[in-house]
N, C-alpha and C positions, 0 to 999 in steps of 0.2 A: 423806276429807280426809287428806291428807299431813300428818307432824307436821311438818316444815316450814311449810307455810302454815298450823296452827293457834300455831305459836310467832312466826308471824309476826304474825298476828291479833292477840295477847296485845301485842306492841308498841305496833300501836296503842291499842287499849285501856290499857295505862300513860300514850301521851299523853294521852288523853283524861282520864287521872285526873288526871295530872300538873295539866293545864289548868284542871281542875275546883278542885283543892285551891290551887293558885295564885289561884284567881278570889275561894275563899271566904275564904282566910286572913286578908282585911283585915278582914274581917267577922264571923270568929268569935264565937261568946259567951263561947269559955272558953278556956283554954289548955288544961285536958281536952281538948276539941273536938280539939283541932289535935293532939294525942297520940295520939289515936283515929283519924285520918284515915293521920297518918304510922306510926301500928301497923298498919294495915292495907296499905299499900302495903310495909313495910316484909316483912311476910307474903308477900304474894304476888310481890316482887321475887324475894326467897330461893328460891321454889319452881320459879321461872321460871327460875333462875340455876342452880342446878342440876340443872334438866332441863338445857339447854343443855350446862352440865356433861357430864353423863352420857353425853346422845345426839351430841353435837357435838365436844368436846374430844378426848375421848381414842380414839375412834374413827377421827374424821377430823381430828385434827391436822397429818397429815402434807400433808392437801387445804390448808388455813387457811395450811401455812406453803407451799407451793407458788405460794398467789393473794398472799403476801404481807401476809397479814391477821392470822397469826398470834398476834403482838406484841398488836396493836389489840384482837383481841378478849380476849386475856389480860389486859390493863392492864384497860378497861370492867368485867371480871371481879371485879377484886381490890380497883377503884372500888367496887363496889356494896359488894362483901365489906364493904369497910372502912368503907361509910357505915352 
């Protein structure tokens, strides 16, 4: 497997968290609950972001800014960072 399509793979699976924790939040029992869900995505965003990072950015930035994507993927970046 290409780390490309394992980084890709991992997106989906964020949406699927994403949808998962979206669906249960109404429903919580606790505000714990919901700290522990969002500690763990918050976890595995980080480690996803900075592979990315690493393998992607500074690498092939020069590819990102050529297709124009650049900018996009640095903002999304700085998004996560700051959330």
């Amino acid at each position: 497997m290409k780390i490309t399509e394992a980084l890709m793979a991992e997106h989906l699976v964020f949406h699927n968290m994403f949808d998962q924790i979206e669906a249960r939040a109404s429903t919580a029992s606790s505000l714990a609950e919901l700290k522990i869900m969002a500690s763990i995505m918050e976890s595995m965003l980080k480690a996803h972001s900075d592979h990315e990072d690493n393998l992607f950015l500074g690498p092939l930035e020069h590819c990102f800014e050529q297709m124009g994507q650049r900018d996009a993927f640095l903002q999304e970046h700085e998004e996560m960072d700051g959330n």
